[in-house]
C-alpha positions in Angstrom: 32.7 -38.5 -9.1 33.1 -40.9 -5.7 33.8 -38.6 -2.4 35.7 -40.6 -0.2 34.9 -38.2 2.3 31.3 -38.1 2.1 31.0 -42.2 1.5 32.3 -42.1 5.2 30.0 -40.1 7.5 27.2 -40.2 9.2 24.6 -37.9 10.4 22.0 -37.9 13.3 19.6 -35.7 14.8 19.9 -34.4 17.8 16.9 -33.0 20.3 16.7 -31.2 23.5 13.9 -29.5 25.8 13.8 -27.5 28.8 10.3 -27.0 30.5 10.0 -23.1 32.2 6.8 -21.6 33.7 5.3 -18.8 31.8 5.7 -15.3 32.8 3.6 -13.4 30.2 -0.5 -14.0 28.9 -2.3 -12.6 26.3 -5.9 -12.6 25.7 -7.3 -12.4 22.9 -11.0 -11.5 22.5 -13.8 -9.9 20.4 -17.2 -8.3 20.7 -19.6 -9.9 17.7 -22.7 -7.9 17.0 -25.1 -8.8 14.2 -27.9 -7.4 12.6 -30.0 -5.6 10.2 -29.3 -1.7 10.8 -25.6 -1.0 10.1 -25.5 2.2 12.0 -27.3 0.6 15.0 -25.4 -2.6 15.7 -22.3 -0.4 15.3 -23.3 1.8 18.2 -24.4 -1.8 20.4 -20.9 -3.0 19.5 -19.3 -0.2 20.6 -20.8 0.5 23.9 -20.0 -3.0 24.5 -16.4 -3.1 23.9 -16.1 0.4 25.6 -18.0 -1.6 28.8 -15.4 -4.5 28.6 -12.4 -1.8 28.3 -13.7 0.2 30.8 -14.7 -3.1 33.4 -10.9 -4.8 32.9 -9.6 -0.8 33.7 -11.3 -0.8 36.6 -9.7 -4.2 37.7 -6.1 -2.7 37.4 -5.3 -3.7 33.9 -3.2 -0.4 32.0 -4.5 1.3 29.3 -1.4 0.3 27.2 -2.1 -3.2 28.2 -5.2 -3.4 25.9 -4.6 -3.0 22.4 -6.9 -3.3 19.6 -5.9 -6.0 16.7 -9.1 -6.0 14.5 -12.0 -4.6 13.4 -14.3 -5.3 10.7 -17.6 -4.6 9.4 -19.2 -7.0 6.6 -22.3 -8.4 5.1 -23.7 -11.5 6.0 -25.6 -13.4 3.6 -27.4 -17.2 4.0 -27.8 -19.6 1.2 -31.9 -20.2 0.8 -33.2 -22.8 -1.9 -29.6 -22.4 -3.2 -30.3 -18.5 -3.9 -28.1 -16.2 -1.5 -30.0 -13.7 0.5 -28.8 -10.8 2.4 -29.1 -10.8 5.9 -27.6 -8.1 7.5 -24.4 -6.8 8.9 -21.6 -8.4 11.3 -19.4 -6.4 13.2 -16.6 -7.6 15.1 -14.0 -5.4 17.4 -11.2 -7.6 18.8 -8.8 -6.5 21.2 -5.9 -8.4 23.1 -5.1 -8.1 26.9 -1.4 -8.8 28.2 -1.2 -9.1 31.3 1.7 -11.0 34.1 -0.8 -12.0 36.6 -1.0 -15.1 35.3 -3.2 -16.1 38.2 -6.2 -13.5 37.4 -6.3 -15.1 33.8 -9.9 -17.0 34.5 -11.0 -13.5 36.0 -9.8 -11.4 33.6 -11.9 -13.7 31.0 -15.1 -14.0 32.9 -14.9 -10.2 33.9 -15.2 -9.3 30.1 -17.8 -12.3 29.2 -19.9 -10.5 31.8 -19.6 -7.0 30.0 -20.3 -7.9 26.6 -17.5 -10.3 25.0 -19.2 -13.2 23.5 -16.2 -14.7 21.7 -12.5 -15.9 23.4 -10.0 -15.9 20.3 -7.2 -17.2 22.2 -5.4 -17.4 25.4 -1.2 -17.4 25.1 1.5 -18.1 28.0 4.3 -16.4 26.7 7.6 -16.2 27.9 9.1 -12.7 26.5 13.2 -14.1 26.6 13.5 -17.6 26.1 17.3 -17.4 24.3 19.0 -18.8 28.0 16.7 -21.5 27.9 16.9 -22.3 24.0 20.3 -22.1 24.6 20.4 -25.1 27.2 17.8 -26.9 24.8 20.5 -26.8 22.4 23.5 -28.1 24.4 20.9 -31.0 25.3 20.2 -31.5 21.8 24.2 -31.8 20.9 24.6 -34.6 24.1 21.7 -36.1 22.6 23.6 -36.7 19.4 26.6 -37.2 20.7 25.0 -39.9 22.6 23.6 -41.4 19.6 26.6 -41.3 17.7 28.4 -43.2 20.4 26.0 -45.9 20.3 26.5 -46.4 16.7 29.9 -45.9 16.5 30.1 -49.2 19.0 27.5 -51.0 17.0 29.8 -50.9 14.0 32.7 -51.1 16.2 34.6 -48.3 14.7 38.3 -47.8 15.8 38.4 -44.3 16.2 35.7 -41.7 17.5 33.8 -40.0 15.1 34.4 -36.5 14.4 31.8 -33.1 14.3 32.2 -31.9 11.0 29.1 -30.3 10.2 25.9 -29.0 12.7 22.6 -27.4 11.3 19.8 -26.1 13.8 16.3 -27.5 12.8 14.2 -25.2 14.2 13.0 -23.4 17.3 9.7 -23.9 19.2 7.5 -21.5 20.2 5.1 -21.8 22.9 1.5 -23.9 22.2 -1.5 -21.4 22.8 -4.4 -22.5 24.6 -7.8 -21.5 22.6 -11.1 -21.1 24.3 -14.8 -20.1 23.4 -16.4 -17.9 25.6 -19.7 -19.6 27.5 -22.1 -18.6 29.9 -20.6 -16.9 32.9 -20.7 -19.6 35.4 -18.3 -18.5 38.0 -14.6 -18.3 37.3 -13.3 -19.9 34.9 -10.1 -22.2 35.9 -7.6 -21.5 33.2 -3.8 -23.2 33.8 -0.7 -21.3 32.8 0.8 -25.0 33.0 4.5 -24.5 31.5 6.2 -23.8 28.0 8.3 -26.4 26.6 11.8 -24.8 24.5 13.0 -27.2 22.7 15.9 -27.4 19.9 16.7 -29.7 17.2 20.2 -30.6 15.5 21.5 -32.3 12.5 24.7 -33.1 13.9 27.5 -34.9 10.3 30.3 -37.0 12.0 33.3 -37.7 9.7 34.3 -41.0 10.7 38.0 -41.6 10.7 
């Protein structure tokens, strides 16, 4: 059955960003052990982690700022002549830092390499309440389509001004994690907050009359 209606609209996107400096971090980061005594390389793996816990206390980070997210214990095996053989054991004890001295985050990092991480999972700039600023990125997404429309709507030289008849959000961003591996500890390691982009996207239906 022919819509009139729907025969005459037209629909464009819409997008808009606002750039804000980040006020949170999180580290990510583990302790790896490996080896051939399962009872052994989960006492090593410990006393490291306890070392890196205790070493990031000492430099003013809260207890309830370092939580653990993972541990696991499993077998490692490695293919030989295309028969598998056992190897040993892996351990691995992760734990993430937050912190909101953004500044210290190269510190923070080389100060647990030093103690006994040997792997950097990840390394996140947060901000905790971003709906202001999605909010803005949304009323610069609807000029942006409003804008758009206009230009087509004097392209095809239409009488009258198109009107908003339907708009859909798209989606919402969330901030870009930076990921590291964790090196030899050769001085501090520079580490950027930079700045989270926000952006929003809309599908903006103009009934044209």
């Amino acid at each position: 059955m022919y819509n009139e209606q729907e025969a005459r609209t037209i629909t464009v996107f819409g997008e808009g960003a606002v750039k804000v400096s980040p006020s949170t971090v999180h580290i990510v980061l583990s302790v790896i052990s490996r080896g051939t005594e399962l009872a052994e390389i989960q006492q090593e793996n410990a006393r490291r982690m306890n070392q890196v816990i205790q070493s990031l206390q000492k430099a003013g980070i809260a207890e309830t700022s370092i939580q653990t997210i993972d541990f696991q214990i499993r077998p490692v095996y490695e293919y030989i002549n295309g028969e598998q053989r056992f190897q040993g054991y892996e351990v691995i004890n992760s734990i993430r830092i937050t912190s909101n001295e953004l500044s210290r985050t190269g510190e923070l990092v080389d100060l647990a390499v030093k103690n006994g991480a040997n792997q950097i999972g990840s390394i996140e700039f947060t901000m905790p309440d971003q709906d202001e600023q999605y909010q803005q990125a949304l009323v610069l997404a609807l000029q942006d389509a409003e804008t758009k429309m206009i230009t087509i709507g004097t392209s095809l030289k239409l009488q009258n001004r198109p009107i908003p008849m339907k708009i859909e959000e798209q989606h919402t961003s969330q901030p870009v994690a930076f990921r590291a591996m964790a090196m030899a500890d050769t001085g501090r390691t520079p580490i950027e907050s930079g700045t989270i982009t926000i952006s929003a996207s809309l599908q903006v239906k103009y009934q044209i009359v």
